[in-house]
N, C-alpha and C positions, 0 to 999 in steps of 0.2 A: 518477533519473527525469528530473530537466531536460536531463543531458548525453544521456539517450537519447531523449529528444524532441527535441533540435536547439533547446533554448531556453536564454539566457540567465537567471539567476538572476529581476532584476526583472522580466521581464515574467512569469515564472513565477507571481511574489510577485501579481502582478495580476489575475490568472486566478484564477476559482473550481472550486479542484481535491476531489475526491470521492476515497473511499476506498469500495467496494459490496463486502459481504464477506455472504457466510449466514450465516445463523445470529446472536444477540444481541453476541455476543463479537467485536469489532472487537481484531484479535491487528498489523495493522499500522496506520501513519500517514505522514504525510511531515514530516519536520524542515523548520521553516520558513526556515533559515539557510542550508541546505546543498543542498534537494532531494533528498536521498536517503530513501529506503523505509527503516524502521525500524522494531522491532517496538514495539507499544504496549502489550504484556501476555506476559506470563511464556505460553509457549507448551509445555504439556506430554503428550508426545508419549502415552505410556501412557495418559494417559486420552482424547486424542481419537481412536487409533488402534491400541485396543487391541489386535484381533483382525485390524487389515492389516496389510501385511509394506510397504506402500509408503503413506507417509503424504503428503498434498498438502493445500496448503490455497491455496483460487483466490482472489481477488480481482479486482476489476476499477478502471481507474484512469478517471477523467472529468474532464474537463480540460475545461473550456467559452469559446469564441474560436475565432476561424479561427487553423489552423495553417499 
């Protein structure tokens, strides 16, 4: 996520970033060491995607500071 924002580790670390996901179960996070998207819970596809042939789970990332 930092290397695809064009941002350098620190200033990333400085920034108050969000994770907005539906639903109770927050399934990613972001490492705080490395900035990459990681998952944050055991994500099992049968049960959230029983009956679709194409499973997606959206999130959205917020990143607060000018870019």
């Amino acid at each position: 996520v930092v290397k695809d924002l064009g941002l350098q580790l620190p200033e990333f670390s400085d920034r108050s970033v969000r994770i907005i996901e539906r639903g109770r179960t927050q399934y990613f996070t972001l490492h705080g060491k490395t900035g990459h998207l990681v998952t944050a819970e055991r994500i099992d596809r049968e049960q959230l995607c029983r009956l679709v042939e194409k499973c997606v789970l959206r999130c959205e990332l917020i990143v607060e500071g000018q870019m």
